[in-house]
C-alpha positions as CSV (number, residue, x, y, z in Angstrom):
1,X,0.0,0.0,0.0
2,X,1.3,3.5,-0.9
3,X,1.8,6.0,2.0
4,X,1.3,9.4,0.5
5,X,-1.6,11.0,-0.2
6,X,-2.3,11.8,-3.9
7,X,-3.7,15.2,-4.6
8,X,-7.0,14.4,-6.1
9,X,-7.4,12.2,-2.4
10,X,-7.0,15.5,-0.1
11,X,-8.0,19.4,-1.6
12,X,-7.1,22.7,-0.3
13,X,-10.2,23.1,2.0
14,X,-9.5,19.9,3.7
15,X,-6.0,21.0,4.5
16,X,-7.6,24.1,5.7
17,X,-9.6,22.5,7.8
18,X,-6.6,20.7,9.9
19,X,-4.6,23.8,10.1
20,X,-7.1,26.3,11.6
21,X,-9.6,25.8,14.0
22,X,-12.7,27.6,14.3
23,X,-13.5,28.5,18.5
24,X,-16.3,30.0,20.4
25,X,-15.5,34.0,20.2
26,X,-16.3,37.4,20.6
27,X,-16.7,39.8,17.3
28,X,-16.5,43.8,19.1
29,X,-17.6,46.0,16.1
30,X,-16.2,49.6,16.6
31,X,-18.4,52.0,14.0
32,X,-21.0,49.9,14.4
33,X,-23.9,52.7,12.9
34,X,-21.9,53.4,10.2
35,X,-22.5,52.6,6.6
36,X,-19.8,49.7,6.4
37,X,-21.5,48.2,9.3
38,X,-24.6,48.0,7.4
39,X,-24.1,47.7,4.1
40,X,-21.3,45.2,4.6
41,X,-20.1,43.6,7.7
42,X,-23.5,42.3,9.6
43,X,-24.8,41.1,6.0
44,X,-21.6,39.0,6.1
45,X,-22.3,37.6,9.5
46,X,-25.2,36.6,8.5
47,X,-24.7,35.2,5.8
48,X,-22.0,32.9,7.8
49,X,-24.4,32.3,10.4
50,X,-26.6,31.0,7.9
51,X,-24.0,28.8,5.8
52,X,-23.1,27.2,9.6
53,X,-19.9,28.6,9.2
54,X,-19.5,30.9,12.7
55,X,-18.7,29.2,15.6
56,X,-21.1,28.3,18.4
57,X,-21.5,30.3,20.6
58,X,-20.6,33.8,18.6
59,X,-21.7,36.7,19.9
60,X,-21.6,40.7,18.4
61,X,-21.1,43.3,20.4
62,X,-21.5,47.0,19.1
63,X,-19.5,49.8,20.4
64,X,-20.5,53.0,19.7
65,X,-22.0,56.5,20.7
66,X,-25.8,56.6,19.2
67,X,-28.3,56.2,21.9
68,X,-28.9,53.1,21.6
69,X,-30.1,49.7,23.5
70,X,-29.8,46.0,22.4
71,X,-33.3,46.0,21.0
72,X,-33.0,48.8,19.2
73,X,-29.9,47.7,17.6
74,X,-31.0,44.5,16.4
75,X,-33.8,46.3,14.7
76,X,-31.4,49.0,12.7
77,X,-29.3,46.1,11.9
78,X,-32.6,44.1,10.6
79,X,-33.8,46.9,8.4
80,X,-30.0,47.2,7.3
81,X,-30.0,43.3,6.2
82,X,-33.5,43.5,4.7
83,X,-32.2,46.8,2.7
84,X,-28.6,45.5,1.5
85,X,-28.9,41.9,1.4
86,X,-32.7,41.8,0.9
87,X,-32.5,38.1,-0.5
88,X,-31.4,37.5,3.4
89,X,-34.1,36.0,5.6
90,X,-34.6,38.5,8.1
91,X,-38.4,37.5,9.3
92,X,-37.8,33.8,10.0
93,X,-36.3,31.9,12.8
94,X,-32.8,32.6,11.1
95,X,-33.0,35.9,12.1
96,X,-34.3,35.7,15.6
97,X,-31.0,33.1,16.4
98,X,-29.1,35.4,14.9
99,X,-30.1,38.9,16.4
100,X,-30.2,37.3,20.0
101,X,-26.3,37.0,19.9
102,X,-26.3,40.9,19.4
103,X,-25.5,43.5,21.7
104,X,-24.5,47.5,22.3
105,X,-22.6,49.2,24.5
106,X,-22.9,52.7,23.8
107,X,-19.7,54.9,24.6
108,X,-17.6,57.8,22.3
109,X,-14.6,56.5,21.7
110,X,-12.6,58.3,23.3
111,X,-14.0,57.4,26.8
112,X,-11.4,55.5,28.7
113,X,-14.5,54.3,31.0
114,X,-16.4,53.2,28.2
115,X,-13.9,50.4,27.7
116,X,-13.4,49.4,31.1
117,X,-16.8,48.8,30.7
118,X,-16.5,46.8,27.6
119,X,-14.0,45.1,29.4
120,X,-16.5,44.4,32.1
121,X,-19.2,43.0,29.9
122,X,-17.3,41.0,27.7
123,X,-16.0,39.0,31.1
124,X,-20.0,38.4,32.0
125,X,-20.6,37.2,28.5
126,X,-17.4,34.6,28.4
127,X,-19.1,33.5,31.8
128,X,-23.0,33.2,30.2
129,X,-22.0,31.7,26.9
130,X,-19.0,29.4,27.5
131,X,-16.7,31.4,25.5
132,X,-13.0,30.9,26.4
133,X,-11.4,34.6,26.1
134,X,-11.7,34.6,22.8
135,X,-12.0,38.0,21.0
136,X,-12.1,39.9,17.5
137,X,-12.2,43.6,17.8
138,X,-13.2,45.2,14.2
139,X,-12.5,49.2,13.3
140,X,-15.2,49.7,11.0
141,X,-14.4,53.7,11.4
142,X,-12.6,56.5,9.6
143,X,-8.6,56.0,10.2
144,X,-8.5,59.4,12.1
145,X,-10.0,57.3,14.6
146,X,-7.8,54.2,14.6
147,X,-5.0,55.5,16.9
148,X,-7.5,56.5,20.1
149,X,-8.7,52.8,19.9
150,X,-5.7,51.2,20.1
151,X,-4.6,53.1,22.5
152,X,-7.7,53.1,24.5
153,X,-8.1,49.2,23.9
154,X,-4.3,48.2,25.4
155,X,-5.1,50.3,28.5
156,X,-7.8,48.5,29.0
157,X,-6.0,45.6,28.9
158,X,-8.1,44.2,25.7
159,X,-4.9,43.7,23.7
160,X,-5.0,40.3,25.6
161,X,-7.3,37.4,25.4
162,X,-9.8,37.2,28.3
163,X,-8.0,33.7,29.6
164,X,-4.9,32.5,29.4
165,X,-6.1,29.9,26.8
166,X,-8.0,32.5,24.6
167,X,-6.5,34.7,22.1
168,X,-7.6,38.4,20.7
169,X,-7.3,39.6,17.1
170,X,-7.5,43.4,15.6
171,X,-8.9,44.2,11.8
172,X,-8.0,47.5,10.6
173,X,-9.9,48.9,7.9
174,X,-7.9,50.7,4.8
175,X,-6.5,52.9,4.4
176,X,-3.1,52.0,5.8
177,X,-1.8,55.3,6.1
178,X,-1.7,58.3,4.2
179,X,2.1,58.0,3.0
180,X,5.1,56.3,3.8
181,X,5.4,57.9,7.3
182,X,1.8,58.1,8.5
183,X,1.9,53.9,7.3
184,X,5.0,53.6,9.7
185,X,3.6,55.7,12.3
186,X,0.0,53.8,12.4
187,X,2.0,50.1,12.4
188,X,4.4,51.7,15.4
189,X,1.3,52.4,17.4
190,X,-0.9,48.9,16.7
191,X,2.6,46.7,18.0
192,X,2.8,49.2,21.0
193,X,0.0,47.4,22.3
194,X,-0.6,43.9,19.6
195,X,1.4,41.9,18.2
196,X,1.9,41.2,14.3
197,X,0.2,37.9,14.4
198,X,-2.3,39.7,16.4
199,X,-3.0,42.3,13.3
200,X,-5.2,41.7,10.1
201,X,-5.2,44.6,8.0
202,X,-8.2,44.0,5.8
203,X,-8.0,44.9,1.9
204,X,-11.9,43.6,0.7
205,X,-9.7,42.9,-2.8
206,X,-8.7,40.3,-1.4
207,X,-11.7,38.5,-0.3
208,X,-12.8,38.5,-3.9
209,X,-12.8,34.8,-5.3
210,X,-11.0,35.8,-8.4
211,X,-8.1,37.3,-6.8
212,X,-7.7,33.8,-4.6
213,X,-8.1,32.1,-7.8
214,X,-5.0,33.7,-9.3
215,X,-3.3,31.4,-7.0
216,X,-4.4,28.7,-8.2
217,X,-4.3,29.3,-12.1
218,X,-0.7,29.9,-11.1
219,X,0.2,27.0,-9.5
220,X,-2.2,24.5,-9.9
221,X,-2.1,24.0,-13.9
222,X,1.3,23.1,-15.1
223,X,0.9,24.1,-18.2
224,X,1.2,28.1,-17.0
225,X,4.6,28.0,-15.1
226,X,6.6,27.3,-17.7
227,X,6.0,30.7,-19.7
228,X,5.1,32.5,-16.6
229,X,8.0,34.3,-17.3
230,X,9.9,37.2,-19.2
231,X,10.6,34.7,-22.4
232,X,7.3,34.0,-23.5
233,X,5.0,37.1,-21.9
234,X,5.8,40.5,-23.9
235,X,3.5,43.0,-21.2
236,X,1.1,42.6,-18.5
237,X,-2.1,45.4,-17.6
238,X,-4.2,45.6,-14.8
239,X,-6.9,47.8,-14.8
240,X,-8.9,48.8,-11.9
241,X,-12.0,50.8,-13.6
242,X,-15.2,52.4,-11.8
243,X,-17.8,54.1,-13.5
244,X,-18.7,56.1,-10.8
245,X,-17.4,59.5,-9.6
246,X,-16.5,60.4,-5.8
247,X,-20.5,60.2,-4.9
248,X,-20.7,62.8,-1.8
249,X,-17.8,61.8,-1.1
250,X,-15.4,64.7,-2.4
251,X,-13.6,65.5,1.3
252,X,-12.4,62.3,1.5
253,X,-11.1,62.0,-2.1
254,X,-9.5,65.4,-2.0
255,X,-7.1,63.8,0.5
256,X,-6.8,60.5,-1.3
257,X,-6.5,60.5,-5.0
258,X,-7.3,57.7,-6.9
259,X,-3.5,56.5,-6.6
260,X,-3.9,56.7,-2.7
261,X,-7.2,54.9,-2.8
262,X,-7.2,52.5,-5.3
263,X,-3.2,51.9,-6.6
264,X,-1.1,51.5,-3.6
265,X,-3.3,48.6,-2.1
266,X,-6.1,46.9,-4.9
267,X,-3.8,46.8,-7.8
268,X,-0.5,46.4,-6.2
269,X,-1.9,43.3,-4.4
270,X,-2.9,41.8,-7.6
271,X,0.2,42.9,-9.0
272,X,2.2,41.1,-6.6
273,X,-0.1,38.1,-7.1
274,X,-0.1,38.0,-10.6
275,X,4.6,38.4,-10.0
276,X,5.1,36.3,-7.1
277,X,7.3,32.8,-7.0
278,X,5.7,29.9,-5.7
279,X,5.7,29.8,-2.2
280,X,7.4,27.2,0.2
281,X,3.4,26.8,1.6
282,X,-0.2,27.5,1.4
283,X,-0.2,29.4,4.8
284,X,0.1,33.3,5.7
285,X,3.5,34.0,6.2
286,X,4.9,32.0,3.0
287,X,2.6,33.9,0.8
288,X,3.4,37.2,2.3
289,X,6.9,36.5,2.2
290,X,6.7,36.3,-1.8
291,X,4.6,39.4,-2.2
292,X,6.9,41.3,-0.3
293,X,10.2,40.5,-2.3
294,X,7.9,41.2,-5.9
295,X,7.2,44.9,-4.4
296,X,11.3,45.0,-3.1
297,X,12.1,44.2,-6.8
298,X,10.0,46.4,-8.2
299,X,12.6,49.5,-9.8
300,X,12.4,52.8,-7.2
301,X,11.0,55.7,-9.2
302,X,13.2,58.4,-9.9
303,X,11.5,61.9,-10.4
304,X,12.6,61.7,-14.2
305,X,10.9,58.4,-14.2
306,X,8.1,59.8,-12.2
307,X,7.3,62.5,-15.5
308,X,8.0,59.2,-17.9
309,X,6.4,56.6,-16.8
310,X,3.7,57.9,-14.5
311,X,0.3,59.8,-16.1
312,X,-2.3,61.7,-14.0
313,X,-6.0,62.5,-14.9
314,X,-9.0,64.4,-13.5
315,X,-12.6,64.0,-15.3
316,X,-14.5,66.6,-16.7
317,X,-18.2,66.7,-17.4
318,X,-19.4,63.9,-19.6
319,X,-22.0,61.4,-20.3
320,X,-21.8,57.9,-18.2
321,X,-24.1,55.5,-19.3
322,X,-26.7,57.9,-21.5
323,X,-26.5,60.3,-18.3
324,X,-25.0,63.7,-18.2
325,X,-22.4,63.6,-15.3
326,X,-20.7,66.8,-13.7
327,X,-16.9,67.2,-13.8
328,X,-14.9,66.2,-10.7
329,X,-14.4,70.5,-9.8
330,X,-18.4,70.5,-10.0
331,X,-18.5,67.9,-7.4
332,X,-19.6,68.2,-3.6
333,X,-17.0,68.9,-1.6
334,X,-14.4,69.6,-4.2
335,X,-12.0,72.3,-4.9
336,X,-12.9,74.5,-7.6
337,X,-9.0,74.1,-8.9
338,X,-8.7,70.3,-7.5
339,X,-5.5,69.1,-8.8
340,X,-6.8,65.8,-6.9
341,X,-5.9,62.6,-9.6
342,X,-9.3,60.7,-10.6
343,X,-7.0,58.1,-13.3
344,X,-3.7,57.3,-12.8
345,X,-1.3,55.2,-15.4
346,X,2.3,53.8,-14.4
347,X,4.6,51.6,-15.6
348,X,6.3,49.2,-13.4
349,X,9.7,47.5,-14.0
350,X,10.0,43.8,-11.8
351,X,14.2,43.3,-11.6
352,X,14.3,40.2,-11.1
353,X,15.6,37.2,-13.0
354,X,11.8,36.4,-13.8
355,X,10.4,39.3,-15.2
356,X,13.3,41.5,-16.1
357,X,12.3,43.5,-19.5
358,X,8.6,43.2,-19.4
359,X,6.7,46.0,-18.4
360,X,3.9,46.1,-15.9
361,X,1.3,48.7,-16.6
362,X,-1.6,49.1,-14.0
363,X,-4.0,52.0,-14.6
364,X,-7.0,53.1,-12.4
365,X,-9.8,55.6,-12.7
366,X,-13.2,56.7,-11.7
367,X,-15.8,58.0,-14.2
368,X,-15.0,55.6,-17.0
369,X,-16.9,53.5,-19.3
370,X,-17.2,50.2,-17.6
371,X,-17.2,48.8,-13.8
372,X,-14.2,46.2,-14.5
373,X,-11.7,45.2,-12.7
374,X,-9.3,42.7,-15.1
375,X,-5.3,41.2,-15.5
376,X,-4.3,41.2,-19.3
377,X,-1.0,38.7,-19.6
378,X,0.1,39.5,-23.2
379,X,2.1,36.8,-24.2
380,X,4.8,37.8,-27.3
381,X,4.1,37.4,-30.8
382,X,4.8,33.9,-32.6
383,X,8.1,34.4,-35.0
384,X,7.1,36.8,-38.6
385,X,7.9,34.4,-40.8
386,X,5.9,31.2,-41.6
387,X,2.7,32.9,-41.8
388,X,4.2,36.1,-43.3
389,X,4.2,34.6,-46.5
390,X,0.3,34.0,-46.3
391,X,0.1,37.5,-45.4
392,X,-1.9,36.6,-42.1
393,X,-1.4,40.3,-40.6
394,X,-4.1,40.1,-38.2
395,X,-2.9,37.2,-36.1
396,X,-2.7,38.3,-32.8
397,X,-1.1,37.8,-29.7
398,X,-1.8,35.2,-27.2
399,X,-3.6,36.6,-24.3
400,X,-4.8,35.6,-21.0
401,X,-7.1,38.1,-19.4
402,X,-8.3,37.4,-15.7
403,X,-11.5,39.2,-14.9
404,X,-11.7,40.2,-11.4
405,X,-15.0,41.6,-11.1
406,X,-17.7,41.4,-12.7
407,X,-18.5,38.3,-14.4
408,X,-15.7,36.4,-12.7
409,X,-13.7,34.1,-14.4
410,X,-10.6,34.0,-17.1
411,X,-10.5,33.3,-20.3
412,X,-7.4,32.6,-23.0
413,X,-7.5,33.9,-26.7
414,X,-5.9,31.3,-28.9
415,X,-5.5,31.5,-33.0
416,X,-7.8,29.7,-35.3
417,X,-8.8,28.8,-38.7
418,X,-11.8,30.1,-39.6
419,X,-14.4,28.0,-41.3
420,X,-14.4,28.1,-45.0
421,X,-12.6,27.7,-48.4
422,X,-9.9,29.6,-47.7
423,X,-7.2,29.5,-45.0
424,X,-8.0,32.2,-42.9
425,X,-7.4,32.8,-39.3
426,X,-8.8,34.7,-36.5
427,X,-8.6,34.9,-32.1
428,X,-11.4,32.8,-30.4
429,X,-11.6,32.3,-26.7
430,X,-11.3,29.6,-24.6
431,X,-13.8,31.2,-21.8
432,X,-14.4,30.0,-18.0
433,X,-17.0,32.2,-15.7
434,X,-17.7,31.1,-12.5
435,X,-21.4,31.2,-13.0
436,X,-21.2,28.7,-15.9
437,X,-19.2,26.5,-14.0
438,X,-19.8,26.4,-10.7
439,X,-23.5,26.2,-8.8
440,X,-22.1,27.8,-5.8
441,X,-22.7,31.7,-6.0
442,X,-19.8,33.5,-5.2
443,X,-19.8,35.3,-1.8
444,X,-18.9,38.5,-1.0
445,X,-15.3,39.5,-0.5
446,X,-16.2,40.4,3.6
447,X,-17.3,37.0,4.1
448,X,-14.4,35.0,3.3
449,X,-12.1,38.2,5.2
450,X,-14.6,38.0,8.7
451,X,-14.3,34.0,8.7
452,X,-10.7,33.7,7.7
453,X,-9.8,36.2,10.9
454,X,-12.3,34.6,13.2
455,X,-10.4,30.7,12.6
456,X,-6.9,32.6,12.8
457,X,-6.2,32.5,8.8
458,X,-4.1,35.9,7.9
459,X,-3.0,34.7,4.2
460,X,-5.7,37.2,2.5
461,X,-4.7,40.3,4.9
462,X,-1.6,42.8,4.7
463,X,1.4,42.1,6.8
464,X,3.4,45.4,8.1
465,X,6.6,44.9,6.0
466,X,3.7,44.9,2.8
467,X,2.3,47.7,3.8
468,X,5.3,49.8,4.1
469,X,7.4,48.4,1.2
470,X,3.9,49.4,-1.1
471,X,4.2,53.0,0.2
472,X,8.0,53.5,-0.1
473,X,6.9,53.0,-3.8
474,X,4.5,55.2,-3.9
475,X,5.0,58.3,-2.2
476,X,8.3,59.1,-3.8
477,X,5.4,59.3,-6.9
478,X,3.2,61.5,-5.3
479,X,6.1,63.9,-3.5
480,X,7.4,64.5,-7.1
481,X,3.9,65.3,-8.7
482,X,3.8,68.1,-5.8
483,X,6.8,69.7,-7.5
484,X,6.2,68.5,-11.1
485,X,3.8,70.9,-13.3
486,X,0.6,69.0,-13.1
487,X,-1.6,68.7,-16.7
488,X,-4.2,70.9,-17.4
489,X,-6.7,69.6,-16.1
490,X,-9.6,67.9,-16.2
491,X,-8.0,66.1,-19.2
492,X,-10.8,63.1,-19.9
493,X,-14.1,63.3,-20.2
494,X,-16.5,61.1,-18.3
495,X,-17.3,58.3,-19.8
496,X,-14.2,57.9,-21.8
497,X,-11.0,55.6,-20.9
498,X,-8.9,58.4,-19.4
499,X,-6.2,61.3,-20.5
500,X,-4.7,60.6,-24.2
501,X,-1.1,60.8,-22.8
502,X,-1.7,57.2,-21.0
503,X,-1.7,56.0,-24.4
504,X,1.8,57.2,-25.0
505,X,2.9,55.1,-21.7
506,X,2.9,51.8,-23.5
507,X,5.9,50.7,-24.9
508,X,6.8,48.8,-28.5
509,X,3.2,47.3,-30.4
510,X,1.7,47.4,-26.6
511,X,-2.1,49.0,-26.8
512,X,-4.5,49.3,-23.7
513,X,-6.8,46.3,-23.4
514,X,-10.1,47.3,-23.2
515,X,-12.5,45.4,-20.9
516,X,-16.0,43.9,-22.9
């Protein structure tokens, strides 16, 4: 009899399942009446409630300063369910199960009594429910609030599991900082009072199934590996598109940017994703590990490469989707004379023996044409000279396009002959979607991030070195557009697929894909 297990005998969720355990807990929501609260985060809890995937007991507890009771609570969160996940059963038993394992403390957070009395009740409800210690404290607020919780949690003595066998967790909403320094500054304060395995910086990009799945297409089909590589792939483009503009939300955006909130963590994640090596393992640490020496190999910007390879964009009035939009000036909350970047184009340089000479482009924007977030891996042309002589211009490129959102899935454009007489070719596609193939409808990105920090699992979140090496990348970008002479902007219309100049960025035969 053979000892080893083969891989079609034992899958990914069964290793899983042996290397993280799900325990009795409790989930401590900070910004609990706040929009991410109930649009995202208690739709996702119950929704994992649901799917028997939260341990029993789980209980919620909602810190925050609205006068408020438990009753009162588990009605807004209710109406909040029954208005963002309305296919959610929220008048059936489900829901009574549910809402009986919710509660509110009502405090400001910056009331060092407030969490002595947090303290307090989470001790009587480790007593009532059996829970061991066990706690997951979640900042659901704006980051200018992050550092008084921290602080206000380790005096408390919260940083530390209610018994010796227990343990406590922190999730940290993005954004990660402002800059380099602010990033540095905000890690300095959470290991003043947690430690890194402690930490889970959540990045909901992520949690989506197509960005775990780029793992897999990696490194669980052979026949990719061998041109995954600077031989055989001439370019690759990520594109990060959102139809909409900053909606009410102009004073935040003024102080972001779409580089800021978009760039330095969604597409550099799926940029080191899409660059990584293999790792040594399928657990946190080894995948991290691989991410972080992508970004370390990535070439420094110079400011002279900062005016080459880098383009900025701000949208002007246009029409989006047979609607007249305003202009990002005309928004609420704007500056009349915003020099604020709604797109943003850059081309990256990997040095490493992998990908040295092929060019990673990654643009992102707001007001354009579609909602799509997608990975274009160019492969190089086939040699001009067999079919040169049946003057078969139009053969393309292979291509290999990985769409992240929406209508998940990947597909590869291949040459054929097309029916007929005559010997003709054109692309086809060889498609996969995930709705085609699979039964199972994919969950939300918070779902996967809330139960993968509840059973200990920080592979999907940002580690500190990450977080830091992504900013040293980044803000020598934005210091040198402070001194740079910025375009005249706005310099794309809505609607449109950015500024001209980020045509010129490409290098060679390279075009922009453009999602469909």
């Amino acid at each position: 009899m053979p000892t080893g297990i083969s891989l079609p005998e034992i899958g990914y969720e069964q290793v899983e399942a042996q290397s993280y355990e799900v325990a009795p807990c409790a989930f401590v929501l900070f910004g609990a009446t706040g929009d991410l609260t109930r649009r995202k985060i208690v739709p996702a809890l119950f929704r994992l409630k649901l799917q028997g995937l939260l341990p029993d007991p789980f209980i919620i507890v909602a810190f925050a300063r609205r006068e408020k009771d438990d009753t009162s609570f588990r009605a807004d969160m209710r109406e909040a369910v029954r208005t963002f996940a309305p296919h959610l059963p929220v008048d059936g038993a489900e829901w009574e199960e549910f809402a009986r394992h919710l509660y509110y403390l009502r405090s400001t957070l910056d009331d060092s009594e407030g969490y002595a009395r947090l303290s307090s009740r989470l001790s009587e409800l480790d007593t009532e429910y059996g829970i061991p210690g066990n706690r997951v404290f979640y900042l659901a607020t704006p980051p200018e609030n992050f550092s008084e919780i921290i602080q206000h949690l380790g005096e408390a003595g919260l940083n530390r599991p209610g018994t010796e066998q227990g343990w406590a967790r922190l999730v940290v909403e993005k954004p990660f900082g402002y800059d380099l320094a602010s990033a540095k500054a905000l890690n300095s304060e959470l290991k003043t009072y947690f430690a890194e395995d402690q930490i889970y910086r959540i990045d909901h990009y992520l949690g989506k199934e197509t960005v775990q799945n780029i793992l897999v297409l990696r490194f669980a089909n052979q026949i990719f590996e061998p041109l995954w590589n600077g031989r055989y792939i001439d370019n690759v483009q990520i594109t990060v598109a959102e139809t909409l503009g900053v909606e009410g939300r102009g004073n935040y955006f003024e102080q972001s940017g779409i580089t800021r909130d978009m760039v330095q963590n969604h597409a550099m994640q799926v940029l080191t994703l899409i660059a990584m090596e293999p790792p040594v393992a399928l657990n946190a640490d080894a995948i991290r590990d691989e991410k972080v020496k992508v970004l370390k190999s990535i070439r420094p910007f110079t400011p002279q490469d900062v005016a080459k390879w880098t383009v900025r964009g701000q949208y002007g009035a246009g029409v989006q989707q047979g609607e007249e939009v305003l202009g990002y000036r005309q928004e609420e909350g704007v500056d009349p004379r915003s020099d604020t970047d709604t797109f943003a184009a850059f081309r990256f340089s990997i040095e490493n023996w992998r990908w040295a000479g092929v060019p990673f482009y990654v643009q992102a924007g707001k007001r354009l044409p579609r909602r799509v977030t997608e990975v274009q891996i160019q492969f190089k042309a086939i040699p001009d000279i067999l079919f040169a002589r049946q003057n078969w211009s139009a053969i393309q490129p292979n291509r290999l396009v990985i769409r992240i959102q929406p209508d998940e899935g990947a597909y590869m454009e291949i040459t054929s002959k097309a029916p007929g007489a005559q010997f003709k070719a054109q692309p086809v596609r060889m498609d996969f979607r995930y709705g085609a193939s699979f039964d199972t409808p994919i969950s939300d990105a918070y779902e996967r991030l809330i139960y993968d920090t509840v059973r200990g699992d920080a592979s999907l979140f940002a580690r500190d070195d990450e977080v830091e090496t992504a900013w040293a990348l980044i803000s020598p970008i934005l210091e040198a557009w402070r001194t740079l002479s910025c375009p005249l902007f706005p310099n794309y219309s809505a609607g449109t697929w950015g500024p001209e100049a980020a045509n010129q960025l490409l290098t060679g035969k390279a075009a922009w894909h453009i999602p469909q």
